[in-house]
mmCIF file of the C-alpha atoms, coordinates in Angstrom:
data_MODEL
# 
_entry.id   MODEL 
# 
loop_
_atom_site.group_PDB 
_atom_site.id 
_atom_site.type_symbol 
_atom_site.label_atom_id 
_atom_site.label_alt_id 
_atom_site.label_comp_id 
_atom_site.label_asym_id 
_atom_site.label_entity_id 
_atom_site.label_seq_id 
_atom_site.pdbx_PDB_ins_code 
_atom_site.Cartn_x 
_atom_site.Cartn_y 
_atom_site.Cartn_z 
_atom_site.occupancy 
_atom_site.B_iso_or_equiv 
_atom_site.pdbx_formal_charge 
_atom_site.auth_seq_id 
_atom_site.auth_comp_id 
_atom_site.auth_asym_id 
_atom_site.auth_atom_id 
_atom_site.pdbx_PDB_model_num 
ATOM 1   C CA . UNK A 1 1   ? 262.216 125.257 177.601 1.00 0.00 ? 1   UNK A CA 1 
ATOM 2   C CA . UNK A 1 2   ? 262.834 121.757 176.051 1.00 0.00 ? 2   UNK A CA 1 
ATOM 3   C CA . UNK A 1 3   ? 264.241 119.134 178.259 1.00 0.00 ? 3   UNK A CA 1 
ATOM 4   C CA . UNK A 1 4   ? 266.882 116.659 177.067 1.00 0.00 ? 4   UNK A CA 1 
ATOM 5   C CA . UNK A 1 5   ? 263.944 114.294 176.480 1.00 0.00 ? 5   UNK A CA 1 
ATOM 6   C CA . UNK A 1 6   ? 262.208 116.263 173.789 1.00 0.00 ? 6   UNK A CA 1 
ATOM 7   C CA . UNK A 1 7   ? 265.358 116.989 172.245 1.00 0.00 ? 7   UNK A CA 1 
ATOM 8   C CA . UNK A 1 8   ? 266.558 113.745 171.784 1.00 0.00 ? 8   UNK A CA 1 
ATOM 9   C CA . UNK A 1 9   ? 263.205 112.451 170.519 1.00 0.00 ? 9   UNK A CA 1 
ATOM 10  C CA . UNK A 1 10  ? 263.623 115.599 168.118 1.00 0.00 ? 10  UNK A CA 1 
ATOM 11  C CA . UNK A 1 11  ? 267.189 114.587 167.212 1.00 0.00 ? 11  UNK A CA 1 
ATOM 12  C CA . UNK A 1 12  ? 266.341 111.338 166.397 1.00 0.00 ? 12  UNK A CA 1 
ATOM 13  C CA . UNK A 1 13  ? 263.008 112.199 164.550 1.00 0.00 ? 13  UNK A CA 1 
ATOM 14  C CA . UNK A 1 14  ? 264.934 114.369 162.067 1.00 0.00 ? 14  UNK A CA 1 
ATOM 15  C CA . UNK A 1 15  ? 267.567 111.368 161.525 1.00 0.00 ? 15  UNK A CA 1 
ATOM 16  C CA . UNK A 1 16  ? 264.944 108.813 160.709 1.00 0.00 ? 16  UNK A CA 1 
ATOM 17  C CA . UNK A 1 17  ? 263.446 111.264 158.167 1.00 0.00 ? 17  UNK A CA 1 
ATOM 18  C CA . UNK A 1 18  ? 266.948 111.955 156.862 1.00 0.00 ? 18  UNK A CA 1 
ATOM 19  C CA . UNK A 1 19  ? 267.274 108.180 156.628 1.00 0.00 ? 19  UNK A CA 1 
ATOM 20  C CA . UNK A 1 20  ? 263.978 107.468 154.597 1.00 0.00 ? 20  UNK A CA 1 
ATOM 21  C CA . UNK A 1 21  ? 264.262 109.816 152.825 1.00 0.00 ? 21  UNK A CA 1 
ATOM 22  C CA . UNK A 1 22  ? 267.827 108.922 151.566 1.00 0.00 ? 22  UNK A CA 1 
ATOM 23  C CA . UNK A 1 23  ? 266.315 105.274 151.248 1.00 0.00 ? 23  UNK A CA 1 
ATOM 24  C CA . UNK A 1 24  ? 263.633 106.413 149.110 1.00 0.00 ? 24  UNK A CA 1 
ATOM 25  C CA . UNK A 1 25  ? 266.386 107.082 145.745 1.00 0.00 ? 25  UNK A CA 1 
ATOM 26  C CA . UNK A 1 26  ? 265.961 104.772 142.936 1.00 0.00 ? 26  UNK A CA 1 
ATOM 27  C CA . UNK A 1 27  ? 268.135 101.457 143.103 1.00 0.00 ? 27  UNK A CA 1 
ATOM 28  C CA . UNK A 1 28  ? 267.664 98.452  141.552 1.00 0.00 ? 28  UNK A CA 1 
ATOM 29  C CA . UNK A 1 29  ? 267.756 94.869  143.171 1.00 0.00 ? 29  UNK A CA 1 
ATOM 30  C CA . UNK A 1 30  ? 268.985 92.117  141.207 1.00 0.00 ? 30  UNK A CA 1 
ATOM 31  C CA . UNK A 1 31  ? 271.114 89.498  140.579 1.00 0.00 ? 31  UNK A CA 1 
ATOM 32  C CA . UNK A 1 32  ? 272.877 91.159  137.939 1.00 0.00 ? 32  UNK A CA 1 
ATOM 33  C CA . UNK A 1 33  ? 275.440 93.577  137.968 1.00 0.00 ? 33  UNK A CA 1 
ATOM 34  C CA . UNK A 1 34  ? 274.392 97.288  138.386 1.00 0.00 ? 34  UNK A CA 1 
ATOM 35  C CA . UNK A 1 35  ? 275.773 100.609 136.524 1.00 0.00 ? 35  UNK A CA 1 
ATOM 36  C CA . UNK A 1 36  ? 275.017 104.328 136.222 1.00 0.00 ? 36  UNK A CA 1 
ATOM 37  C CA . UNK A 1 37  ? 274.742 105.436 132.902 1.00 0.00 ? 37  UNK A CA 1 
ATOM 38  C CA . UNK A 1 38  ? 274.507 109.000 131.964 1.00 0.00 ? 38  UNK A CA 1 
ATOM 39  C CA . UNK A 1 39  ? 273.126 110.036 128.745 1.00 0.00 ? 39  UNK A CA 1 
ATOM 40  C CA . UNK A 1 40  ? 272.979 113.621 128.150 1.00 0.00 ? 40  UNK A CA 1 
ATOM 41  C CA . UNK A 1 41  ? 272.656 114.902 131.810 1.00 0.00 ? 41  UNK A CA 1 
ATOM 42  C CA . UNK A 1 42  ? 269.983 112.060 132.422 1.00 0.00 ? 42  UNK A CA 1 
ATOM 43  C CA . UNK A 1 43  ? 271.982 109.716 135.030 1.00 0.00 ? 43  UNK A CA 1 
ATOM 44  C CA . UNK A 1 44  ? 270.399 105.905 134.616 1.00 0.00 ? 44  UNK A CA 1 
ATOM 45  C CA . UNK A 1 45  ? 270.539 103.047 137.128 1.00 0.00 ? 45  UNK A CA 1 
ATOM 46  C CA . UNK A 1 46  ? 270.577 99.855  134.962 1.00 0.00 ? 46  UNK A CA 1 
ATOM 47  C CA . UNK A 1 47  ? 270.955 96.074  135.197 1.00 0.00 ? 47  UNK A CA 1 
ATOM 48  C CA . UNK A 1 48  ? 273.610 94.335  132.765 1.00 0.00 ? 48  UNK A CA 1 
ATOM 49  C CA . UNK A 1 49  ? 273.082 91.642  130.709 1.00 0.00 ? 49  UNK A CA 1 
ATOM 50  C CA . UNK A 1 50  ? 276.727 90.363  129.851 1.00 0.00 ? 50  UNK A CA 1 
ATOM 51  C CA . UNK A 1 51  ? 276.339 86.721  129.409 1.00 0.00 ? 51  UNK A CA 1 
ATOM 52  C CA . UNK A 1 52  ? 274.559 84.645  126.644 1.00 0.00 ? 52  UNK A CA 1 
ATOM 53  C CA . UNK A 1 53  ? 271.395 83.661  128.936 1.00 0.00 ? 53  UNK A CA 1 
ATOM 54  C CA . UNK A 1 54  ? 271.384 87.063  130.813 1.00 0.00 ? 54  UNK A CA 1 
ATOM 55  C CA . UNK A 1 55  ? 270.922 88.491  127.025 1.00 0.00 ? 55  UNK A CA 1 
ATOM 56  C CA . UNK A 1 56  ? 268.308 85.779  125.637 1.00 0.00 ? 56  UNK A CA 1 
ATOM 57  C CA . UNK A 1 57  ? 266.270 86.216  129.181 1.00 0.00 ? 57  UNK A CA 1 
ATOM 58  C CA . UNK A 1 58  ? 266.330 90.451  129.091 1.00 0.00 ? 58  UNK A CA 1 
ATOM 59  C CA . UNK A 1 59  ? 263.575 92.290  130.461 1.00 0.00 ? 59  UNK A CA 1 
ATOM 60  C CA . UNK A 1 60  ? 260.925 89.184  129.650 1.00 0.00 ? 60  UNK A CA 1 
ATOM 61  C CA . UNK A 1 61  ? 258.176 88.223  132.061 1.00 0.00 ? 61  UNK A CA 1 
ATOM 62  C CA . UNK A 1 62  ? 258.365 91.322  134.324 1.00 0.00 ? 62  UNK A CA 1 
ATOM 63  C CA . UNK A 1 63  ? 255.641 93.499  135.282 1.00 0.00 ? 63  UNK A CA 1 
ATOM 64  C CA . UNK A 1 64  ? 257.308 96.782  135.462 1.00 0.00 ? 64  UNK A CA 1 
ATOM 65  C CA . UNK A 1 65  ? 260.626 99.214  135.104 1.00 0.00 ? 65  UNK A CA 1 
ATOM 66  C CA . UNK A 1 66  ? 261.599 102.023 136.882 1.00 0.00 ? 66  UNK A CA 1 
ATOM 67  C CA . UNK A 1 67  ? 261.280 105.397 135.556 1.00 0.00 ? 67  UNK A CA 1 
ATOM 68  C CA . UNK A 1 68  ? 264.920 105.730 134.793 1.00 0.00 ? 68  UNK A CA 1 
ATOM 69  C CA . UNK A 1 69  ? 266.034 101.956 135.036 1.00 0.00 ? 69  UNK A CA 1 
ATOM 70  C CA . UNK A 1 70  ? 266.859 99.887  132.282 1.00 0.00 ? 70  UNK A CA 1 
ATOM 71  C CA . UNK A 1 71  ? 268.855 96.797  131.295 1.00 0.00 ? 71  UNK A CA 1 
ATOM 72  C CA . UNK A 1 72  ? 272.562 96.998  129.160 1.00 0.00 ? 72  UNK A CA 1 
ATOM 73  C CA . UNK A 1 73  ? 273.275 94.696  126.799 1.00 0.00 ? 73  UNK A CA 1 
ATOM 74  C CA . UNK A 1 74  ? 277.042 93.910  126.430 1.00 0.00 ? 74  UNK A CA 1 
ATOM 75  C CA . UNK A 1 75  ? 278.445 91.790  123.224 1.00 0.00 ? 75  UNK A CA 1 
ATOM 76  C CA . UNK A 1 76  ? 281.896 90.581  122.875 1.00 0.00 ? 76  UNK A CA 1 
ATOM 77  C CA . UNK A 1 77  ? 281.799 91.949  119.444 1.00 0.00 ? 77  UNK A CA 1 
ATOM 78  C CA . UNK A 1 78  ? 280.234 94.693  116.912 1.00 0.00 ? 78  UNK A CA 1 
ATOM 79  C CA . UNK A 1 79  ? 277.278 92.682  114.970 1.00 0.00 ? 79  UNK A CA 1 
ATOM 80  C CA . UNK A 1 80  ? 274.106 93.303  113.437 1.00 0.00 ? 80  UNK A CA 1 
ATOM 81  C CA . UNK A 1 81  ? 271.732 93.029  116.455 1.00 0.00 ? 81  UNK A CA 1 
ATOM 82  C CA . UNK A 1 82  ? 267.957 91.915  116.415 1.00 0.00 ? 82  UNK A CA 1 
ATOM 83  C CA . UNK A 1 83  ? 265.952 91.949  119.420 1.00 0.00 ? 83  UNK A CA 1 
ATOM 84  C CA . UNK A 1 84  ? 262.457 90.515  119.848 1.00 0.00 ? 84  UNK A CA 1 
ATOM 85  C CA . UNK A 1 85  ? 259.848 90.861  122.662 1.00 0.00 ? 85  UNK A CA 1 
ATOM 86  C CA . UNK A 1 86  ? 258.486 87.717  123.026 1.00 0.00 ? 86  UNK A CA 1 
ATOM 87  C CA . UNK A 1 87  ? 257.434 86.942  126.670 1.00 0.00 ? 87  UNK A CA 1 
ATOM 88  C CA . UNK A 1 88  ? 258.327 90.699  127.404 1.00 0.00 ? 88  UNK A CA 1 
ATOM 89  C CA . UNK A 1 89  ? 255.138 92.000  129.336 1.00 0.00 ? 89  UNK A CA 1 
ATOM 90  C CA . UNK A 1 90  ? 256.286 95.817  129.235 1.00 0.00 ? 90  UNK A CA 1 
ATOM 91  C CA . UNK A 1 91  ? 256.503 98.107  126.143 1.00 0.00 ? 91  UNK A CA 1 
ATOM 92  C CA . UNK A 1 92  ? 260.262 98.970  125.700 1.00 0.00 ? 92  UNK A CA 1 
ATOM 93  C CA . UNK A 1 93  ? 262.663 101.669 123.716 1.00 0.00 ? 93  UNK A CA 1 
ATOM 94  C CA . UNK A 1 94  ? 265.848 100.301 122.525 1.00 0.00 ? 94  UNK A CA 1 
ATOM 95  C CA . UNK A 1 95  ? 269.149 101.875 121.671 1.00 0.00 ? 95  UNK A CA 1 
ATOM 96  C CA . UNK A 1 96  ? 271.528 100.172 119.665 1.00 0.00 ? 96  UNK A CA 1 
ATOM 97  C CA . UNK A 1 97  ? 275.016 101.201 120.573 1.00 0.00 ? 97  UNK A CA 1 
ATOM 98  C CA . UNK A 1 98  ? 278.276 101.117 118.500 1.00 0.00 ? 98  UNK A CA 1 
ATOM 99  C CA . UNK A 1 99  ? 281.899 100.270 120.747 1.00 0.00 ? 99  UNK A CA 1 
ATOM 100 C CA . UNK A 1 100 ? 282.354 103.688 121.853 1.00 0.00 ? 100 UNK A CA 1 
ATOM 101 C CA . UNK A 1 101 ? 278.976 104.321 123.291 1.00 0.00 ? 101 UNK A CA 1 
ATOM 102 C CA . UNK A 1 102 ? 277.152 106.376 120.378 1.00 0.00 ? 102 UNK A CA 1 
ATOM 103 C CA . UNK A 1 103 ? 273.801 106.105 119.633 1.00 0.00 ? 103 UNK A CA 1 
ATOM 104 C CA . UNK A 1 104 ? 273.329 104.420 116.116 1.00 0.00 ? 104 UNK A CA 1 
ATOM 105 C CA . UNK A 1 105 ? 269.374 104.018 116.294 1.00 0.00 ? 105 UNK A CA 1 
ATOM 106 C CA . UNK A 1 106 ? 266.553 104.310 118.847 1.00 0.00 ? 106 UNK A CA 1 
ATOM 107 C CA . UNK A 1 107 ? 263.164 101.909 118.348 1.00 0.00 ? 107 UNK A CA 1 
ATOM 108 C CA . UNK A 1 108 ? 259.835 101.206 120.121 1.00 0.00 ? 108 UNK A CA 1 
ATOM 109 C CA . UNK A 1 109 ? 258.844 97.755  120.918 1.00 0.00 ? 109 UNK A CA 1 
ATOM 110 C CA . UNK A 1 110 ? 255.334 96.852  121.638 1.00 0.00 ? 110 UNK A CA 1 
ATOM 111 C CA . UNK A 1 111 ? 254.910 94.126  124.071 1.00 0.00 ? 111 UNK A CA 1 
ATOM 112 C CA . UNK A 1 112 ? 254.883 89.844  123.329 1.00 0.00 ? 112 UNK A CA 1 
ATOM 113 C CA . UNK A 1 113 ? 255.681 90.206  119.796 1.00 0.00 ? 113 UNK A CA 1 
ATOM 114 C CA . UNK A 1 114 ? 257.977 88.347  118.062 1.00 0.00 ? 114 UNK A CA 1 
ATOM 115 C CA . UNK A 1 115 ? 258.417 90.859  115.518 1.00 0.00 ? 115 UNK A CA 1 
ATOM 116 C CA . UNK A 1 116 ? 262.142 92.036  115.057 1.00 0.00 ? 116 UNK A CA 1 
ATOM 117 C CA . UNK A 1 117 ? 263.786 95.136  115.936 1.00 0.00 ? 117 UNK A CA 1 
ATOM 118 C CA . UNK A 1 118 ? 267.132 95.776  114.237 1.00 0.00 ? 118 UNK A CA 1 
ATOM 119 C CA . UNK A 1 119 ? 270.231 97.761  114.914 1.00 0.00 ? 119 UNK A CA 1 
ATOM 120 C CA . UNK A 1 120 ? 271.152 100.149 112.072 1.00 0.00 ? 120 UNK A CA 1 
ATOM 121 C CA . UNK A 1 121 ? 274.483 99.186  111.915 1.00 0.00 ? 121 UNK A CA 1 
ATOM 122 C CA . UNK A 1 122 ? 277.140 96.906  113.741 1.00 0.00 ? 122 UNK A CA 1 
ATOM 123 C CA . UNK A 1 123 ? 276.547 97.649  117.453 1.00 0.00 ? 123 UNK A CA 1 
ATOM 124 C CA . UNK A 1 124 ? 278.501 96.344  120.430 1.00 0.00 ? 124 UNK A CA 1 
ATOM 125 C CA . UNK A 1 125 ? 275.790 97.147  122.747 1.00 0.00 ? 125 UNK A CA 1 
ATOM 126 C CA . UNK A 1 126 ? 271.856 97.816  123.659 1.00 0.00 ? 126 UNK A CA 1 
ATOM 127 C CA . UNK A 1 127 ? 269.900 99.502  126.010 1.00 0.00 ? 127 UNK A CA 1 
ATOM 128 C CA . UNK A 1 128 ? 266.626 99.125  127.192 1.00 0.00 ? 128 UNK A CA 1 
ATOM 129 C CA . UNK A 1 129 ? 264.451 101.606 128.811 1.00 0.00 ? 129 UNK A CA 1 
ATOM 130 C CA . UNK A 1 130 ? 260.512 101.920 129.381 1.00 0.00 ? 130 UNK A CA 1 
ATOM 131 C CA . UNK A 1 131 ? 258.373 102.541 125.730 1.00 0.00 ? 131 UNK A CA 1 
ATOM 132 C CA . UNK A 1 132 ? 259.221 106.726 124.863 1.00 0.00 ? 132 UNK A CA 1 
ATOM 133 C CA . UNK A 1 133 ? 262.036 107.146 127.054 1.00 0.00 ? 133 UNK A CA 1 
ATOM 134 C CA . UNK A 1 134 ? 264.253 108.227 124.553 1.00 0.00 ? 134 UNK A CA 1 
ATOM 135 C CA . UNK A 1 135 ? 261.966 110.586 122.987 1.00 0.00 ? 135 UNK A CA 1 
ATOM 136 C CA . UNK A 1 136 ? 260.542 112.485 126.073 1.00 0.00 ? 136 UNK A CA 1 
ATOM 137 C CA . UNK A 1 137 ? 264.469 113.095 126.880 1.00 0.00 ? 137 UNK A CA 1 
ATOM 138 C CA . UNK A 1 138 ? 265.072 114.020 123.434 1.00 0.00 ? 138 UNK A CA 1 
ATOM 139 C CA . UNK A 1 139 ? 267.884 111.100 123.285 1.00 0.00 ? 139 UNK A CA 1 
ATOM 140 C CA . UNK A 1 140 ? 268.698 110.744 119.528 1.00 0.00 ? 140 UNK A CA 1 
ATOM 141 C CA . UNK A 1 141 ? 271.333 108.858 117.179 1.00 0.00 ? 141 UNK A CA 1 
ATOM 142 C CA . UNK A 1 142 ? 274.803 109.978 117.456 1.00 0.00 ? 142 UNK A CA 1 
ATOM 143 C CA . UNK A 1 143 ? 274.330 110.943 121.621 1.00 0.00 ? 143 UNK A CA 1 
ATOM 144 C CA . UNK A 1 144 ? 276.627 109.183 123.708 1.00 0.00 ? 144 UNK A CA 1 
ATOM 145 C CA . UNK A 1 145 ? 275.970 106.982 126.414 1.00 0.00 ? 145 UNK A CA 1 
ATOM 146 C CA . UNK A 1 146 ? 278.444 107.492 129.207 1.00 0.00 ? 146 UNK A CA 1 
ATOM 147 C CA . UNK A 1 147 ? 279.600 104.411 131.170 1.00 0.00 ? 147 UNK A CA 1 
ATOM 148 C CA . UNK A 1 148 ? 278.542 101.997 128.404 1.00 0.00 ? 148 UNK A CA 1 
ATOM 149 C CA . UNK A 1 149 ? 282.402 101.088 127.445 1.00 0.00 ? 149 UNK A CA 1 
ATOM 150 C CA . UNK A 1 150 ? 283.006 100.655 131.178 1.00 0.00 ? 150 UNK A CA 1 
ATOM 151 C CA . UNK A 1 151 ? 280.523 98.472  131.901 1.00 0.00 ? 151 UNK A CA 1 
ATOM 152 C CA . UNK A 1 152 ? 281.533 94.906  132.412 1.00 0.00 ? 152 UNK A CA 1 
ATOM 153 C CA . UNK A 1 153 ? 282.172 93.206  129.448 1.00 0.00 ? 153 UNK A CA 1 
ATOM 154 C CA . UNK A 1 154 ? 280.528 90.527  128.124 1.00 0.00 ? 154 UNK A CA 1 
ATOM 155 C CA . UNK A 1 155 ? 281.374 86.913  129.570 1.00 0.00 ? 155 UNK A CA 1 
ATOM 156 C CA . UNK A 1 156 ? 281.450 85.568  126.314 1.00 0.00 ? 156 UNK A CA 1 
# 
């Protein structure tokens, strides 16, 4: 027979487990704001980038992403958008975005280049994610990404 020792050292065994184990989920820490995207059935956890500097600065001089983080890029208006990845340390996918969320085109980025990588037509917004993200999910032009359009919108 257990005494009321054991079981409470049992109780509260199985609660810290239950509480690192809840701790270990994905989440982001940053100074920016934070949304869950789903694109697809794949549920994202991604920083936004909805001011001028938060958009020039991106992903650049960081050492690593998350498997299923990213960074949203939100423009006050439908353009033709070039990204470059100069001072970017990672190798990134990008997928330019029209206003409702639709995929328009899906590119790999190598590294500290200061190549160009261009949307294929007038997008509203970009998304990030670690180099062949979008092709090991099978994430292709005209999929939607849900919780772009609520996103907060761009400062400027």
């Amino acid at each position: 027979m257990r005494t009321t020792a054991q079981k409470i050292t049992g109780l509260i065994f199985v609660l810290m487990l239950a509480f690192f184990s809840s701790s270990c989920k994905p989440e982001l820490k940053s100074d920016l704001p934070i949304v869950q995207l789903t694109i697809d059935g794949n549920k994202l956890l991604v920083e936004v980038a909805d001011t001028e500097s938060t958009r020039m600065a991106g992903l650049m001089f960081r050492n690593e992403l998350g498997a299923d983080n990213g960074m949203l890029f939100v423009f006050s208006d439908k353009a033709s958008r070039a990204f470059w990845m100069k001072n970017t340390l990672i190798p990134l996918s990008i997928a330019f975005m029209d206003e409702k969320g639709v995929i328009e085109n899906t590119l790999e980025m190598p590294p500290q280049t200061e190549q160009t990588f261009m949307s294929a037509g007038l997008a509203k917004y970009a998304l990030e994610m670690n180099a062949g993200w979008y092709t090991k999910h099978g994430i292709k032009p005209g999929d939607v990404v849900v919780g772009a359009t609520t996103a907060p919108s761009s400062k400027d």
